[in-house]
DOLUM-288914 format. One record per residue: residue in one letter; x, y, z of N, C-alpha, C, O, CB in turn. Coordinates in pm, whole numbers, plus 50000, padded with zeros to 5 digits. Glycine has a CB too. Example, Ala and Ser with C-alpha at 12.3 -4.5 7.8 and 13.67 -1.06 7.14 Angstrom:
BEGIN
A513194943150780512304955050780513204967050780514244966850846511314955350905
S512854977550708513674989450714512905000350787513415011450804514084994050572
REM end
This chain:
BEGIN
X091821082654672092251070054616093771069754611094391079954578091631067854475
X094291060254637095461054554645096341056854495095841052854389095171039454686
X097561063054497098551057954356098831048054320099521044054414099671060654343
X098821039954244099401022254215100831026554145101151035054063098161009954075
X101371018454205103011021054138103001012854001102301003453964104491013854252
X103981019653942104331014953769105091007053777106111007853846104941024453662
X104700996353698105170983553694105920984253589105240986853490104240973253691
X107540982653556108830980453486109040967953466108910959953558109930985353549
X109350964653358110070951953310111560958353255111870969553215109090943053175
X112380944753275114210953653245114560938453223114560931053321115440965253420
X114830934153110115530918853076116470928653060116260939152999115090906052941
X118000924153139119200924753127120340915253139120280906753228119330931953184
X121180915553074122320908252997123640911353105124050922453074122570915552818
X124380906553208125530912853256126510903353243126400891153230125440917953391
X127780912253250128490902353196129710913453284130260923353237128400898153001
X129860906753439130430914953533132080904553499132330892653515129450915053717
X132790914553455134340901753432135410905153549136550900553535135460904653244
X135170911653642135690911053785135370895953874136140886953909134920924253864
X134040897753889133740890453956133310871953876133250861553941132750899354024
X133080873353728133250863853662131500858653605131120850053526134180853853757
X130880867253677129230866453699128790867753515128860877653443128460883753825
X128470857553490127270859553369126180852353367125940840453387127670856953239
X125290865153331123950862353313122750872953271122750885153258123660856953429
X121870864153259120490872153185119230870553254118610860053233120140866553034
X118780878353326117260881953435116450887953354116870896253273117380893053578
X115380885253363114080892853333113890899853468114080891753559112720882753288
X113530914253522113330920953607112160921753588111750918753476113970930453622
X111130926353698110340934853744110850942553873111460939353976109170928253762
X110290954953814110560967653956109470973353963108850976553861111720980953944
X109160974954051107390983754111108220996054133109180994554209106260976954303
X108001010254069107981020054107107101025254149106041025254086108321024554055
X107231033454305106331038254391105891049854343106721057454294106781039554515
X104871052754345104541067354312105611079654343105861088354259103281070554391
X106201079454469106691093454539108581089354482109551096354511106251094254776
X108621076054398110141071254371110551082654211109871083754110110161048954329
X111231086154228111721092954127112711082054008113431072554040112561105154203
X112421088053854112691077253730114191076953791114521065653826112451083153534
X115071085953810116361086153878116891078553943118011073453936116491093153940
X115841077154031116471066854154115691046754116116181035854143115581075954365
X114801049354068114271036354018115521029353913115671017253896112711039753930
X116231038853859117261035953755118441033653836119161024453798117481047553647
X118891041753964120211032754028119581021854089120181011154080121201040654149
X118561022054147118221010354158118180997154072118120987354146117381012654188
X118190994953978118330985753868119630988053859120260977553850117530987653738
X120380999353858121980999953789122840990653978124000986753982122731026353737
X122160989954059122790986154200122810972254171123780964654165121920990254346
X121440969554152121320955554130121980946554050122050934654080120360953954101
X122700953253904123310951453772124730947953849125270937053830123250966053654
X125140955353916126620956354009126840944454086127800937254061126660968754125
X125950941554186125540926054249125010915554216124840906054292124920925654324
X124440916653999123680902653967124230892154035125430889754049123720898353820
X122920883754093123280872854132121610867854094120600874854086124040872354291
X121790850354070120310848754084118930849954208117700849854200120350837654047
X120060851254332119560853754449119170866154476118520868054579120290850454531
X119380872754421119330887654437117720891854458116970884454395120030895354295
X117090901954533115950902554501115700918354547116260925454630115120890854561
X114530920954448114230932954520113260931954651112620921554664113620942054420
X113100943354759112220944754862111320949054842111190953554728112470949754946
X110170950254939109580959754931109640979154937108880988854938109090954454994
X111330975154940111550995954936111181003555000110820999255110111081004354845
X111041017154979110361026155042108821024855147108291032855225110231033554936
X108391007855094107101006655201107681002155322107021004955423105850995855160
X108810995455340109790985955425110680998755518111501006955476111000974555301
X110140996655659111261003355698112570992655774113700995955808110641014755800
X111980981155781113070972555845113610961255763114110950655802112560966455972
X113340967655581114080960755471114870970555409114640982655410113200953955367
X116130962855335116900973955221115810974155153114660971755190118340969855121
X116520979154983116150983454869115970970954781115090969554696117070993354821
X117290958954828117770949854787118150940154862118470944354974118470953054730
X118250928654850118880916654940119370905254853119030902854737117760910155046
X120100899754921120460885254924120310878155061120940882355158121890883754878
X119460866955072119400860655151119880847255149119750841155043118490862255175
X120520840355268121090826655244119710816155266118540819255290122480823355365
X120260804055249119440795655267118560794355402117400790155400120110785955240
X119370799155543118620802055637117750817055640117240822255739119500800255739
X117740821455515117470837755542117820845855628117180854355690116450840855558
X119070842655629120080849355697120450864055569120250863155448121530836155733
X120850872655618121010887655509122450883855491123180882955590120720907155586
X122930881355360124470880055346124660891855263125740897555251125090865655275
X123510895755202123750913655141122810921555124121750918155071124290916055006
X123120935455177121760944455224122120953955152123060959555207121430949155384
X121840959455045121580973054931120650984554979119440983254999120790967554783
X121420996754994120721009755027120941016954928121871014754850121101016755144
X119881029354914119761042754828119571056054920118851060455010118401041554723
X120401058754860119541075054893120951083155010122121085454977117331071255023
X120421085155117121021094255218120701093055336120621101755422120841106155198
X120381075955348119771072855529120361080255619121121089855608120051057755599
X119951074955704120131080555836121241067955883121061055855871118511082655935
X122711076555954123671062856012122731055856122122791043756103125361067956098
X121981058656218121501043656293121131033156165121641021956156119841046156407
X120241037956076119331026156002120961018955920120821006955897117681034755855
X122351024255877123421019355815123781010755941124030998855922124511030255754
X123821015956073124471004156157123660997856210124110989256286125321006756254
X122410998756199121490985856218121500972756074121080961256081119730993356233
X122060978955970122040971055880123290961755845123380951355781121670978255790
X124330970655922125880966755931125730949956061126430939856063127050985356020
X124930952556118124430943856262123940931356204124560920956226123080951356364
X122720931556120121900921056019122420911555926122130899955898121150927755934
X123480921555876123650918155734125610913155682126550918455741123000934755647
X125760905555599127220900855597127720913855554128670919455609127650887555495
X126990919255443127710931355373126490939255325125480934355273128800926855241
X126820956655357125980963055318126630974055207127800977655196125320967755433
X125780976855150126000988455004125330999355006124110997954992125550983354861
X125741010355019125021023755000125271029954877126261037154862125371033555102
X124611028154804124561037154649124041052054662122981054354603123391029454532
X124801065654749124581076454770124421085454628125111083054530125551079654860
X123441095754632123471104254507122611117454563121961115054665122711095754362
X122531130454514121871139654518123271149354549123661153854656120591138154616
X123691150154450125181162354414125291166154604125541157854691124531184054265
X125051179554623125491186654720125161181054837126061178654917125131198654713
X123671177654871123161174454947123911156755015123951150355121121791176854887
X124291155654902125221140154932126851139255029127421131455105125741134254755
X127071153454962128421155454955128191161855115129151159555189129081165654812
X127071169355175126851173855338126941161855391127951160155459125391181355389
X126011150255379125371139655396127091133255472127351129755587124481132655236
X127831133955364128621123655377130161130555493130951124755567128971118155196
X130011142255463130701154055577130391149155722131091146655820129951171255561
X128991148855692128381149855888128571132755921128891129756036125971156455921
X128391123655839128621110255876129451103655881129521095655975128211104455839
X130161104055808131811101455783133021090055887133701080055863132431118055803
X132741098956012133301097856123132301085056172132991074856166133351112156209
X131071082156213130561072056242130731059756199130861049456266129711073856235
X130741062156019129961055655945131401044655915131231033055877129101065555816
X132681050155936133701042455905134331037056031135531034256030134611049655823
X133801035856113133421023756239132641013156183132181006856279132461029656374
X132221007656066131160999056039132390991755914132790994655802129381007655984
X132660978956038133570974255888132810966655772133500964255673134830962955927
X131790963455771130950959755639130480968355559130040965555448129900953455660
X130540978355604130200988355497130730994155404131790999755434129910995955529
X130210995555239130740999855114129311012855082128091012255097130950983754984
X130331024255029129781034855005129951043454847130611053754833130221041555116
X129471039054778129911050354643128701056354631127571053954675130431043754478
X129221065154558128431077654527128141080354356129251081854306129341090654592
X127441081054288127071087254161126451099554130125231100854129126401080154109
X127521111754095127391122754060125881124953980125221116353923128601125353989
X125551141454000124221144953929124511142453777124141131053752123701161253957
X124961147753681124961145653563124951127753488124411125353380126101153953536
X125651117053575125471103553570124421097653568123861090953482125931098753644
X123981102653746122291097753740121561100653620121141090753559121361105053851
X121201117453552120711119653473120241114853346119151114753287121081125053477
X121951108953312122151103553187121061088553214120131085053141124031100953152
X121491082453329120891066853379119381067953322118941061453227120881063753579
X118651077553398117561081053401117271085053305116071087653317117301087053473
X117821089253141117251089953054117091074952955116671072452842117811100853007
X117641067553063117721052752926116371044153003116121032452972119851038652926
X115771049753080114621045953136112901043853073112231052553017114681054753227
X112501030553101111681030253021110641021553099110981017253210112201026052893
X109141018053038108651006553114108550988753090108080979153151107471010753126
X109400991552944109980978352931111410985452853111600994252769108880965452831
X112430974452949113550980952893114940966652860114960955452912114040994753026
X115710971152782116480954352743117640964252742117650972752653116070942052566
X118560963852828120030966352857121310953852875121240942852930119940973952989
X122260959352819123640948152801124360957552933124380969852933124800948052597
X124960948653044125890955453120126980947753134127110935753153125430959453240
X127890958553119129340950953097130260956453259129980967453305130330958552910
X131090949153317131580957153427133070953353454133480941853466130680954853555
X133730963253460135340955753453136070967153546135410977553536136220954253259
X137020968553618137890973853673136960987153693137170996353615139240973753598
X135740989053813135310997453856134111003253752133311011753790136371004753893
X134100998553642133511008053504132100996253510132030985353566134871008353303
X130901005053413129810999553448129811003353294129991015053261128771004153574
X129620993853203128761000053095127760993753038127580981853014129411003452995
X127071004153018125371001953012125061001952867125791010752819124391014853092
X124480997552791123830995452620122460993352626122210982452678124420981452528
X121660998652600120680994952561120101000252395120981006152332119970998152670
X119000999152336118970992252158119771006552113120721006252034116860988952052
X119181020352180119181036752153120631042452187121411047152104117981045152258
X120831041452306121991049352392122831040552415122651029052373121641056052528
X123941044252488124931038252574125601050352687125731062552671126131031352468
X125861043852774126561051852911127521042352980127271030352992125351056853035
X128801048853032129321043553069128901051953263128381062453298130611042752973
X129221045653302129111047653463130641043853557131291033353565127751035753519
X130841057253618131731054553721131731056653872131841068653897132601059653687
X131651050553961131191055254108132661060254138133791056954102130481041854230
X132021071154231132811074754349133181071154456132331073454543132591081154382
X134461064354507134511056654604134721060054767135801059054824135351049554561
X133291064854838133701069054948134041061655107134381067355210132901076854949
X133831047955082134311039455177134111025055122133051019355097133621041955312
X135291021055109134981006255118135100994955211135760999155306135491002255042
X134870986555224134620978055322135640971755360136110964055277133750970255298
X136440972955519137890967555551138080976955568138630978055677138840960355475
X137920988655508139090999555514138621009655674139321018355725139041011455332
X137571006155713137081011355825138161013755938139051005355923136041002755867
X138301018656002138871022456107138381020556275139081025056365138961034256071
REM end
């Protein structure tokens, strides 16, 4: 028999003052069985970064020819494509091809830090592409404010992410390993 993924609720509050974005979503996120609480949590913290009402989640890990995340225009055209994890560069420059702008939210300490050694050189040929990274101890913290109904305040100003919810608070800082333009 089949795993059924856990169904998350996340009403969150953002209040991004860079970009000028306020607002309040009720989420649902289907976590997959084989998705770790870790990564289900940058996933919501990716999405928090890009609120928009357009924003949507994919089908994920069942999708191999979807992000994690999208924005689509009115023609469903991809004006923004959200990744996790440590793809593989074809699937980043097939997405760089699709999409107005793509996001890689990289994490897994060492294994990230190889990841990003061996790709590096390709990957900054792709002028749409934006790359940060969130250290192991960050994720951790993320992943402990995790719940299956969860109500978080996110505040975001000059690179900084901060997260509130009723118990904890975390602040979040990415690592900036390519941003977009700066390609070569």
């Amino acid at each position: 028999m089949a795993l059924k993924a856990t169904i998350c609720k996340a009403s969150v509050n953002v209040a991004d003052l860079d970009r000028q974005v306020f607002l309040e979503e009720t989420l649902t996120l289907a976590q997959h069985p084989s998705e770790t609480t870790s990564r289900l949590m940058l996933r919501l913290l990716a999405w928090i970064c890009h609120a928009d009402t357009r924003l949507q989640f994919t089908r994920g890990l069942c999708a191999d020819d979807e992000p994690e995340i999208w924005r689509r225009n009115d023609h469903q055209g991809i004006e923004l494509w959200i990744e996790l994890g440590l793809p593989d560069e074809k699937r980043l420059r097939k997405a760089s091809h699709r999409a107005g702008q793509v996001f890689l939210y990289a994490y897994n300490g060492r294994a990230g830090q190889i990841w990003w050694q061996q790709n590096q050189e390709k990957l900054r040929q792709l002028k749409n592409l934006t790359i940060v990274f969130l250290d192991d101890p960050q994720l951790a913290a993320l992943a402990d404010m995790a719940g299956r109904n969860l109500a978080l305040q996110a505040t975001l100003q000059d690179g900084l992410v901060w997260l509130s919810a009723p118990d904890r608070h975390l602040e979040v800082r990415f690592e900036h390993w390519l941003i977009a333009g700066d390609a070569q």
